[in-house]
mmCIF file of the N, C-alpha and C atoms, coordinates in Angstrom:
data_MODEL
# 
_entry.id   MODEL 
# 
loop_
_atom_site.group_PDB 
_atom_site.id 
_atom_site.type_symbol 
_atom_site.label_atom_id 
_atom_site.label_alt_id 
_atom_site.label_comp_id 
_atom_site.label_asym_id 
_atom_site.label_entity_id 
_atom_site.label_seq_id 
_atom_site.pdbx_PDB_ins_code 
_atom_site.Cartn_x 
_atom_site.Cartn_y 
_atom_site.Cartn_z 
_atom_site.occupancy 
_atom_site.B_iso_or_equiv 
_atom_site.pdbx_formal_charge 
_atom_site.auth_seq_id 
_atom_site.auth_comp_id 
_atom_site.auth_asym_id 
_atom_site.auth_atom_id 
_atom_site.pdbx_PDB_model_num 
ATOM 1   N N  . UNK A 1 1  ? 49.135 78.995 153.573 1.00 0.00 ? 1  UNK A N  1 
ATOM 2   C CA . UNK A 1 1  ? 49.961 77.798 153.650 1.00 0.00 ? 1  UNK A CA 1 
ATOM 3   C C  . UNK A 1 1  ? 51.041 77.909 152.570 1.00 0.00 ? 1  UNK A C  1 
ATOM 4   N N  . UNK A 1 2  ? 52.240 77.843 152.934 1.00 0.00 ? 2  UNK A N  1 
ATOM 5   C CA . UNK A 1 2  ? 53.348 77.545 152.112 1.00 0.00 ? 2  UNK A CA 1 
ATOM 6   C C  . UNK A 1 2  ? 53.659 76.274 151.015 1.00 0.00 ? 2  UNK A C  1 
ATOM 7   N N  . UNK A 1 3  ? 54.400 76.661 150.258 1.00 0.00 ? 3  UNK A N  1 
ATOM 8   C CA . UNK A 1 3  ? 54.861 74.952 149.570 1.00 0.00 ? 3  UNK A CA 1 
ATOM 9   C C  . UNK A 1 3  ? 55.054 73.927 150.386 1.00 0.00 ? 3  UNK A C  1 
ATOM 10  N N  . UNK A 1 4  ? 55.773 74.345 151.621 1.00 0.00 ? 4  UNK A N  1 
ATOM 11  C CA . UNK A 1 4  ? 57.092 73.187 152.178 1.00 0.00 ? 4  UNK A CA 1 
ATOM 12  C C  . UNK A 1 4  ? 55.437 72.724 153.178 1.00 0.00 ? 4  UNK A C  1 
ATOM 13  N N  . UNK A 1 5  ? 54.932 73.446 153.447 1.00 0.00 ? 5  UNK A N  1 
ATOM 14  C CA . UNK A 1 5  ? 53.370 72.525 154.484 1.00 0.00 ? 5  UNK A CA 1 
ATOM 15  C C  . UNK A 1 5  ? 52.379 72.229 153.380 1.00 0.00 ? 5  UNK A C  1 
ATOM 16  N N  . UNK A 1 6  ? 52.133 72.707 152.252 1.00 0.00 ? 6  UNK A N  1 
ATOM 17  C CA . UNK A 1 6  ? 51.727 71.830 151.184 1.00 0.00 ? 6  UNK A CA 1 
ATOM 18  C C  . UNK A 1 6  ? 52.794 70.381 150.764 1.00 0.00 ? 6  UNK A C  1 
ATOM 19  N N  . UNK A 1 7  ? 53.548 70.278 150.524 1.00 0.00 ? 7  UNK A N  1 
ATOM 20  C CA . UNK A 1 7  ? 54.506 69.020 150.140 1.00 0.00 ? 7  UNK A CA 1 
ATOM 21  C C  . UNK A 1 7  ? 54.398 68.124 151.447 1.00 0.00 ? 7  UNK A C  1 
ATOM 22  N N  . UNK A 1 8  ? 54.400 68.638 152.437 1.00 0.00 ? 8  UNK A N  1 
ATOM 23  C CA . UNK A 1 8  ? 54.630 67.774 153.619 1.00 0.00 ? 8  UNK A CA 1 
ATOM 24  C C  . UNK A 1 8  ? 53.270 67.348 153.593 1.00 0.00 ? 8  UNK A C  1 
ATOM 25  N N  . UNK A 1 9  ? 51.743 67.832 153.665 1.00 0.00 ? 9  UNK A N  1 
ATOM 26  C CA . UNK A 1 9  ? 50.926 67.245 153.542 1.00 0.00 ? 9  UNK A CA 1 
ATOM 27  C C  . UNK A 1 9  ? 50.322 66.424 152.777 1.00 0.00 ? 9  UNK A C  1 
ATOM 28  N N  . UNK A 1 10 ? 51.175 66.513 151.327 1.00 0.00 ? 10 UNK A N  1 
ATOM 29  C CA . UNK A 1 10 ? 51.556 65.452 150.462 1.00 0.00 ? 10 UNK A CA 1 
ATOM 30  C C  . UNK A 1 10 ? 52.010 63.981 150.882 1.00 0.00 ? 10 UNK A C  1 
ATOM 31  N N  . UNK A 1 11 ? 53.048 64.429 151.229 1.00 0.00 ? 11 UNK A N  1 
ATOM 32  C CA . UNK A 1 11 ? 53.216 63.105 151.307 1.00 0.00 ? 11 UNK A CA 1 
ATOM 33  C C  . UNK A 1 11 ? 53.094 62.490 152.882 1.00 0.00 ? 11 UNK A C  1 
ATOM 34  N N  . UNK A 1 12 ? 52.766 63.219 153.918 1.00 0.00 ? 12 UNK A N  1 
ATOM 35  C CA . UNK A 1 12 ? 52.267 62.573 154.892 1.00 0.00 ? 12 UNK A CA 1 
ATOM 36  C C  . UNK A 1 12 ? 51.652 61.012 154.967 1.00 0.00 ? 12 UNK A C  1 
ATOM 37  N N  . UNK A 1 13 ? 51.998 60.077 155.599 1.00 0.00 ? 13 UNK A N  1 
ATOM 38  C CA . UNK A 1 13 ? 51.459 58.718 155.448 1.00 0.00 ? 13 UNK A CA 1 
ATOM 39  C C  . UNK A 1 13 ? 52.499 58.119 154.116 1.00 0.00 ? 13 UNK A C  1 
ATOM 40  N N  . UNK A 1 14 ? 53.047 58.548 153.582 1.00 0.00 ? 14 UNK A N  1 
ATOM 41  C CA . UNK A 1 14 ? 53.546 57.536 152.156 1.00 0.00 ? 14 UNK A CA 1 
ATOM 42  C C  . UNK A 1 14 ? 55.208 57.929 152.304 1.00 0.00 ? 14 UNK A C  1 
ATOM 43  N N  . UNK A 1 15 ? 55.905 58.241 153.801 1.00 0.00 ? 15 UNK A N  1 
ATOM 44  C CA . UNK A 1 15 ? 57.248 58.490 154.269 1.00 0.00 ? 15 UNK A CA 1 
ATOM 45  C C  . UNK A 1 15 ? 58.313 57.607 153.580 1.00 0.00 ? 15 UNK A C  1 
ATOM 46  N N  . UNK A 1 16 ? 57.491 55.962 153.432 1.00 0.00 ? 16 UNK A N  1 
ATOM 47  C CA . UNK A 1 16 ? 58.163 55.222 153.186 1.00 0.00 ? 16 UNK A CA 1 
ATOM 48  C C  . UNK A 1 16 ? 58.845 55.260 151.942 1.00 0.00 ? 16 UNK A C  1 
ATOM 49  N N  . UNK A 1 17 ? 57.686 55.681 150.653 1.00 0.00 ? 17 UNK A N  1 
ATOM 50  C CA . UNK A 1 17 ? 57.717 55.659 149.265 1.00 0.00 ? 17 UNK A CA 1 
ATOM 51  C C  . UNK A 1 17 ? 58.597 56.857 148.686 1.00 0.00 ? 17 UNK A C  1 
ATOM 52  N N  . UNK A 1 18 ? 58.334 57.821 149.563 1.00 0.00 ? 18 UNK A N  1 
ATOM 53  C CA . UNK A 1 18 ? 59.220 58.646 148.947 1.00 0.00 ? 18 UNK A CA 1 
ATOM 54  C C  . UNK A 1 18 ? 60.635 58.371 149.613 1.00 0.00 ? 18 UNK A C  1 
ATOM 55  N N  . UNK A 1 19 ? 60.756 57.771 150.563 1.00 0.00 ? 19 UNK A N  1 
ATOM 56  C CA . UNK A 1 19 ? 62.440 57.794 150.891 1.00 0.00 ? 19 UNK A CA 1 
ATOM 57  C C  . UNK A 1 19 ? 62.850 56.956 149.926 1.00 0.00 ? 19 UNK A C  1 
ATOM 58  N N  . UNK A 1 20 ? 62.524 55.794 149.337 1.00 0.00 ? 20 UNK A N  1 
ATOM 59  C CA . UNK A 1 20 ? 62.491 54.903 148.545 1.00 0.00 ? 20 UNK A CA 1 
ATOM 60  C C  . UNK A 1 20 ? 63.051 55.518 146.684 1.00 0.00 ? 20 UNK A C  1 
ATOM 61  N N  . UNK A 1 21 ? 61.896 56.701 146.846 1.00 0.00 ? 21 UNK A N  1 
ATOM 62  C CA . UNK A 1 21 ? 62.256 57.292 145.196 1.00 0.00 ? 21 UNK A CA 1 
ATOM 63  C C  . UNK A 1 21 ? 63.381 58.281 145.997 1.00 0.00 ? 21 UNK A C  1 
ATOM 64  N N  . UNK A 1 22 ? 63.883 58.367 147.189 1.00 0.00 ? 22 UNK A N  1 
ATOM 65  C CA . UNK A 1 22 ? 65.203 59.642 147.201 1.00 0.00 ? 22 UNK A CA 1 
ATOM 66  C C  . UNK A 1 22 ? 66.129 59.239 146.872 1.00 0.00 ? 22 UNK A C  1 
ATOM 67  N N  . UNK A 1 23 ? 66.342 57.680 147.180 1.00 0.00 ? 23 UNK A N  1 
ATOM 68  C CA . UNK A 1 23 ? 67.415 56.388 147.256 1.00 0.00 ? 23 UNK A CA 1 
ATOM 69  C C  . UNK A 1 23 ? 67.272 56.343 145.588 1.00 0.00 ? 23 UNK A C  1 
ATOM 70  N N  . UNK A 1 24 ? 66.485 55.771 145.051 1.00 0.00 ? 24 UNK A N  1 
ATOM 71  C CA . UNK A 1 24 ? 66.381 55.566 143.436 1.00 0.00 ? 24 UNK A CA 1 
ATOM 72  C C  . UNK A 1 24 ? 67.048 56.686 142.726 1.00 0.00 ? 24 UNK A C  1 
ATOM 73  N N  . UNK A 1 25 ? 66.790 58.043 142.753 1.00 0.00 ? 25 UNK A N  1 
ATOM 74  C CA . UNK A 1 25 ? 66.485 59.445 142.518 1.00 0.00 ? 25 UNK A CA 1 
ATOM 75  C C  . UNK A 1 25 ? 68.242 59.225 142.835 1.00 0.00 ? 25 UNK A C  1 
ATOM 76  N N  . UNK A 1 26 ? 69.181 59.240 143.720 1.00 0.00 ? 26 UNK A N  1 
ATOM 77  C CA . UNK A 1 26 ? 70.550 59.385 144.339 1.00 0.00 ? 26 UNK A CA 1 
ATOM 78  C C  . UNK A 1 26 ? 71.097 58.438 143.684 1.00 0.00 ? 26 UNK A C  1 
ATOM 79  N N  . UNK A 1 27 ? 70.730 57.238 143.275 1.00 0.00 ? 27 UNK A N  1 
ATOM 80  C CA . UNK A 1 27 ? 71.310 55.768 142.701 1.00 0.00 ? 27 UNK A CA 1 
ATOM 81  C C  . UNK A 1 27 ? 71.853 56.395 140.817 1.00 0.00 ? 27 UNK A C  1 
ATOM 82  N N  . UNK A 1 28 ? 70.443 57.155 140.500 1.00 0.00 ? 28 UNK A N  1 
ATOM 83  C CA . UNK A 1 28 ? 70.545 57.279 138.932 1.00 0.00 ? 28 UNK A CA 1 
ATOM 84  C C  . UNK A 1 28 ? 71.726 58.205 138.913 1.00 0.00 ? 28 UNK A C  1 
ATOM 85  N N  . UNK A 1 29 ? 71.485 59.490 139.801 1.00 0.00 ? 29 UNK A N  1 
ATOM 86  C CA . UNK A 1 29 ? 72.808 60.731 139.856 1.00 0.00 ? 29 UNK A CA 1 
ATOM 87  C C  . UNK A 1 29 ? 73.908 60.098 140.129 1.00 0.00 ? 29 UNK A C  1 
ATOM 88  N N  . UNK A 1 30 ? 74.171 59.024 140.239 1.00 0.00 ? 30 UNK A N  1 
ATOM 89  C CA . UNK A 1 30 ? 75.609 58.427 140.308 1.00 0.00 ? 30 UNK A CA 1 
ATOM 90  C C  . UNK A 1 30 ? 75.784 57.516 139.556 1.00 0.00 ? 30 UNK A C  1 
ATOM 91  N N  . UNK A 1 31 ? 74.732 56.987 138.771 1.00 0.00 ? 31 UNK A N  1 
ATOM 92  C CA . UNK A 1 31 ? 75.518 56.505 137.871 1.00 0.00 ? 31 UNK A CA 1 
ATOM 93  C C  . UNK A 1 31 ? 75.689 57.031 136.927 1.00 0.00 ? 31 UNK A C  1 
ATOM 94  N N  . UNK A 1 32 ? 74.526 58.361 136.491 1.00 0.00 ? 32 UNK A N  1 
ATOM 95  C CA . UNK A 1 32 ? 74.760 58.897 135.153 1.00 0.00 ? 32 UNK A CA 1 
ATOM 96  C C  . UNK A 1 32 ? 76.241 59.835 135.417 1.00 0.00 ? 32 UNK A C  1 
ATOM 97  N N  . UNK A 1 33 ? 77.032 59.990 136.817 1.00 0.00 ? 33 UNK A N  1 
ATOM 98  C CA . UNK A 1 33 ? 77.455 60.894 136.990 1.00 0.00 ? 33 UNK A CA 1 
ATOM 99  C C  . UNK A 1 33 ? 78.831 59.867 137.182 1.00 0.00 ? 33 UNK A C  1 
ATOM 100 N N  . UNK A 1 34 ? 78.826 58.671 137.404 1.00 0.00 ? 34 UNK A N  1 
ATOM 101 C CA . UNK A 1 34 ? 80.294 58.135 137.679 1.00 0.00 ? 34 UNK A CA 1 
ATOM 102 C C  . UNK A 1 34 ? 80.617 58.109 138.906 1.00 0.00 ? 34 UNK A C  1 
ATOM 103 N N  . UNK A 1 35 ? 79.556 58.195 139.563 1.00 0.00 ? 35 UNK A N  1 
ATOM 104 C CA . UNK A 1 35 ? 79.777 58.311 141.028 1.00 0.00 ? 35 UNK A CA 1 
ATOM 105 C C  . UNK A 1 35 ? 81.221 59.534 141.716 1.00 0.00 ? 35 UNK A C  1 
ATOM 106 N N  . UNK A 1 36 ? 81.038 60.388 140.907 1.00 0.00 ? 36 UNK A N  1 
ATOM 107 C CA . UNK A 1 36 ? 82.000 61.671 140.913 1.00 0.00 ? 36 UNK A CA 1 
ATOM 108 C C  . UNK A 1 36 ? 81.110 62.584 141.870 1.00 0.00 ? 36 UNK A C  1 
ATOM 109 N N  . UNK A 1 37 ? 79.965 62.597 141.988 1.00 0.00 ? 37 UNK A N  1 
ATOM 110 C CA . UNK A 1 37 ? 79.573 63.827 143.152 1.00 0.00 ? 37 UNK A CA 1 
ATOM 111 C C  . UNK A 1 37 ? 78.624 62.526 144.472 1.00 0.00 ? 37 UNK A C  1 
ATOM 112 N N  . UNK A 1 38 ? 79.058 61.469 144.553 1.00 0.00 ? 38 UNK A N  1 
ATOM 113 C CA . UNK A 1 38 ? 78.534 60.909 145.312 1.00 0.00 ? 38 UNK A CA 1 
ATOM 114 C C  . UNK A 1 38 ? 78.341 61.223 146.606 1.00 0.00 ? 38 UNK A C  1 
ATOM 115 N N  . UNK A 1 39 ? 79.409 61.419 147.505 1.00 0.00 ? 39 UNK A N  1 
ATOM 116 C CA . UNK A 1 39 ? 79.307 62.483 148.737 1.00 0.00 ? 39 UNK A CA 1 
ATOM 117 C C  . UNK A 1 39 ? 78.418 63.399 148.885 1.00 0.00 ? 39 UNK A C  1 
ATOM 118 N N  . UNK A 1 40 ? 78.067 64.392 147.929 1.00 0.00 ? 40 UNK A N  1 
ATOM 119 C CA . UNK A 1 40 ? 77.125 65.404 147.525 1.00 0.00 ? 40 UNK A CA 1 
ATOM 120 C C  . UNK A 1 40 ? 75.556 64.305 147.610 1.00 0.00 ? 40 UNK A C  1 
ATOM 121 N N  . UNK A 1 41 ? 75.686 63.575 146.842 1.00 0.00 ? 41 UNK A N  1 
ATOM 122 C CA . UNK A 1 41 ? 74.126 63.105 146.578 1.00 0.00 ? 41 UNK A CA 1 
ATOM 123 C C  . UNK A 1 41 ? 73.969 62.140 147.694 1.00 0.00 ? 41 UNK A C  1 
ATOM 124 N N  . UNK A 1 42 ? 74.828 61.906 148.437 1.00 0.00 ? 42 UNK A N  1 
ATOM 125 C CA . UNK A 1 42 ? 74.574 60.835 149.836 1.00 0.00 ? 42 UNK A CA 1 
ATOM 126 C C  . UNK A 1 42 ? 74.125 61.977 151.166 1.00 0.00 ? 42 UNK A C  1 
ATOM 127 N N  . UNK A 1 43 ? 74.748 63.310 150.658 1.00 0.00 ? 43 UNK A N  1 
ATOM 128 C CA . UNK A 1 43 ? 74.963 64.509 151.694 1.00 0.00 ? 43 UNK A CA 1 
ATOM 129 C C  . UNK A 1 43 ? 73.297 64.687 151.955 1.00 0.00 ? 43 UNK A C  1 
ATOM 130 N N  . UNK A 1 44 ? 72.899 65.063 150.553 1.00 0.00 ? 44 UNK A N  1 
ATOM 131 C CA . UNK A 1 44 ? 71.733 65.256 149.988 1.00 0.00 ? 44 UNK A CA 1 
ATOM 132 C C  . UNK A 1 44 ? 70.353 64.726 150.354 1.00 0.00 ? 44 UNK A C  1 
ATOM 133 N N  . UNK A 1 45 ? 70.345 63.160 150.269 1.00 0.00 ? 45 UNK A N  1 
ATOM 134 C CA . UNK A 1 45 ? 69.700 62.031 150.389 1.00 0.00 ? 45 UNK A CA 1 
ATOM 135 C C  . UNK A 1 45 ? 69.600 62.347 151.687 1.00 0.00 ? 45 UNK A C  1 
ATOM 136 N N  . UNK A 1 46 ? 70.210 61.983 152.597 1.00 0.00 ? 46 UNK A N  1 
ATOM 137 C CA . UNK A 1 46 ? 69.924 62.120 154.510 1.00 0.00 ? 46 UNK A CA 1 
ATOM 138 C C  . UNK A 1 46 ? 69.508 63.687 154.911 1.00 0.00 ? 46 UNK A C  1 
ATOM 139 N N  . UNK A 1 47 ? 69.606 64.623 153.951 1.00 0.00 ? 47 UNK A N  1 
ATOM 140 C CA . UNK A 1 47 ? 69.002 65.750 153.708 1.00 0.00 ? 47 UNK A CA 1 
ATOM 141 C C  . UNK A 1 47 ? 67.281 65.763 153.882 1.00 0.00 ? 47 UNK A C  1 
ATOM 142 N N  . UNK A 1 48 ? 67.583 65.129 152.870 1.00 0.00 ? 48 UNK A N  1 
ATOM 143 C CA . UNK A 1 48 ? 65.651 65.195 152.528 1.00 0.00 ? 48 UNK A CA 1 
ATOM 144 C C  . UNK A 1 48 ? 65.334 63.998 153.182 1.00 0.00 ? 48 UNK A C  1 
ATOM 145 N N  . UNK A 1 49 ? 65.996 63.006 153.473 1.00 0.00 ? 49 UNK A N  1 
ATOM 146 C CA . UNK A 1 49 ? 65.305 62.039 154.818 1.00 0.00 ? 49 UNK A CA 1 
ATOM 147 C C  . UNK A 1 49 ? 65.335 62.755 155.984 1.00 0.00 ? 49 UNK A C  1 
ATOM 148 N N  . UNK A 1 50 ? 65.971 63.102 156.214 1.00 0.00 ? 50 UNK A N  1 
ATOM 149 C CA . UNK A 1 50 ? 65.749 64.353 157.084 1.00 0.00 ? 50 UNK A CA 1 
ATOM 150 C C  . UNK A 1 50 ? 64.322 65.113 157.450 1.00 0.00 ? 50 UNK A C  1 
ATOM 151 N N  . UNK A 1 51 ? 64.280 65.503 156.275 1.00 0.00 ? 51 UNK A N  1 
ATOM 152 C CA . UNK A 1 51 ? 62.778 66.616 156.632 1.00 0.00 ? 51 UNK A CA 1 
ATOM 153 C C  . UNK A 1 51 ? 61.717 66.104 156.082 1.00 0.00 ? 51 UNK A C  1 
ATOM 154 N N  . UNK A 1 52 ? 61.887 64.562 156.404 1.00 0.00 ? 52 UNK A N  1 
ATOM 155 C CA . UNK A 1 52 ? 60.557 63.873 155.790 1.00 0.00 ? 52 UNK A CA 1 
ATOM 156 C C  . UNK A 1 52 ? 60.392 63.406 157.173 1.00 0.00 ? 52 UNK A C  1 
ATOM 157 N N  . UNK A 1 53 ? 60.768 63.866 158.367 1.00 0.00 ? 53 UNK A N  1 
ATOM 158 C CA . UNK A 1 53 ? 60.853 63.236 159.806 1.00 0.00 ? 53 UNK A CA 1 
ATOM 159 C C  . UNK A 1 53 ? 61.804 62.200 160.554 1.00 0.00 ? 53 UNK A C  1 
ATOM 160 N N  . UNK A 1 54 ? 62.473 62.081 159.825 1.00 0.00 ? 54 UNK A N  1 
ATOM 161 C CA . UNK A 1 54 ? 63.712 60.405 160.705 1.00 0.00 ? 54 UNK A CA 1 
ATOM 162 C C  . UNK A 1 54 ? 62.934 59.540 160.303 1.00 0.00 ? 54 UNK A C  1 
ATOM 163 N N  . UNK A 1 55 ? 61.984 59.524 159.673 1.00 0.00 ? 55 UNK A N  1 
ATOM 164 C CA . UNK A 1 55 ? 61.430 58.070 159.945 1.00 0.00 ? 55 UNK A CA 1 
ATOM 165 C C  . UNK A 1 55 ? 61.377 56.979 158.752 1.00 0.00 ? 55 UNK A C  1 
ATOM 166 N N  . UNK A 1 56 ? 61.748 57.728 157.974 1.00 0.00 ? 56 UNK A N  1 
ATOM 167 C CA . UNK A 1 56 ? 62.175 56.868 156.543 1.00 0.00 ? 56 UNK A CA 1 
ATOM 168 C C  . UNK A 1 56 ? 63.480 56.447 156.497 1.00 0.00 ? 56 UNK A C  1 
ATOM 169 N N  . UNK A 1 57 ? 64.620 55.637 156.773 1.00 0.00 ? 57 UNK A N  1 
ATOM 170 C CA . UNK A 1 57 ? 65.939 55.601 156.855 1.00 0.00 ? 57 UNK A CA 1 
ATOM 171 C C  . UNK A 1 57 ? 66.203 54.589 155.777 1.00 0.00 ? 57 UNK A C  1 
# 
């Protein structure tokens, strides 16, 4: 078994919580950042909502 099917079996069932800390996690990188790579960390964010299944939005 790999990382990426270890992590996914992580957080399986708790989709919600982590989309939640991706949003938090994207909120801090823009502000510590000035919202200067925001595009990037919004790019990012629907990234990893992404491969947490669609189902966290």
């Amino acid at each position: 078994m790999d990382i990426v099917d270890q992590i996914k079996g992580a957080v399986a069932g708790h989709e919600a919580e982590v989309a939640e800390g991706i949003e938090k996690i994207g909120d801090l990188v823009d502000e510590k950042t000035g919202g200067q790579y925001a595009a990037q960390v919004d790019q990012a964010q629907q990234f990893l909502k992404d491969q947490l299944g669609g189902t966290a939005q």
